[in-house]
N, C-alpha and C positions, 0 to 999 in steps of 0.2 A: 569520375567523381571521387572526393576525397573524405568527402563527411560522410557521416549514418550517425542513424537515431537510432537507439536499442528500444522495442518497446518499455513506455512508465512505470508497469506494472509486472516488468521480467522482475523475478526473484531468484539469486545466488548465493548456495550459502560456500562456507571458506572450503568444503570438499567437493567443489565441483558438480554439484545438483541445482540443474535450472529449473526450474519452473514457473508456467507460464499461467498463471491463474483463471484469467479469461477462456482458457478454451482446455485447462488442465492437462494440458501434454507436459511431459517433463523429458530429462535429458543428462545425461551424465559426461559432463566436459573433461579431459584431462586439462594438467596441471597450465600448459598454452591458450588454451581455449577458455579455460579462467580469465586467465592473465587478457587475451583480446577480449573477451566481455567487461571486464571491468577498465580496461581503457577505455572503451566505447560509451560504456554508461558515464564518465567524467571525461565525456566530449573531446578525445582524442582526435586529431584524420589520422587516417589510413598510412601516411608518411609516417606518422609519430607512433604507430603501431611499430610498423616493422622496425622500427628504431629503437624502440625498448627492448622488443623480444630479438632482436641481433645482441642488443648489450648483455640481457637478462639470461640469455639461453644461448648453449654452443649452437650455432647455425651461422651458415652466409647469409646473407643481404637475398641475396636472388632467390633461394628459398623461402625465407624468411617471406619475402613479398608474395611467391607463389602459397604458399600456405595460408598467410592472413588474407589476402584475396579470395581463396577456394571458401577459407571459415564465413565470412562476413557474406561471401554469395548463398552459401547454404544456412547462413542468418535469418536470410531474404528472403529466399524461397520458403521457409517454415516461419512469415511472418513475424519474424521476433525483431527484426530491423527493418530499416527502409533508411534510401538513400537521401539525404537534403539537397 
């Protein structure tokens, strides 16, 4: 799958603090992990992820894909995403 939905009610601020109000867990993203959540919440896929942070950030492609992949499944797993 290429799409995900970030939970409505995830909140980011510009220093990488998530937090998720419904259940109060929070989360301290580096400066990538920013950068994939705020793609995702202005409905990125997963192509156009790794595509940014290949341009945006020194990394290859095949990292780049391994990483945003690992991010977005550990999304998933802590509810904060789901896939469409």
């Amino acid at each position: 799958m290429d799409k995900y939905k970030v939970s409505s009610n995830l909140a980011i601020s510009e220093n990488g603090f998530l937090f998720f109000p419904s259940t109060g867990d929070s989360f301290t993203l580096n400066e990538i992990g920013s950068s994939i959540v705020g793609l995702l919440k202005s409905k990125k896929s997963k192509s156009e992820i790794i595509e940014a942070i290949v341009e945006e950030y020194d990394i290859d492609e095949n990292s780049a894909e391994r990483d945003v992949t690992d991010f977005i499944t550990q999304l998933i797993n802590f509810n904060l995403a789901e896939e469409l």
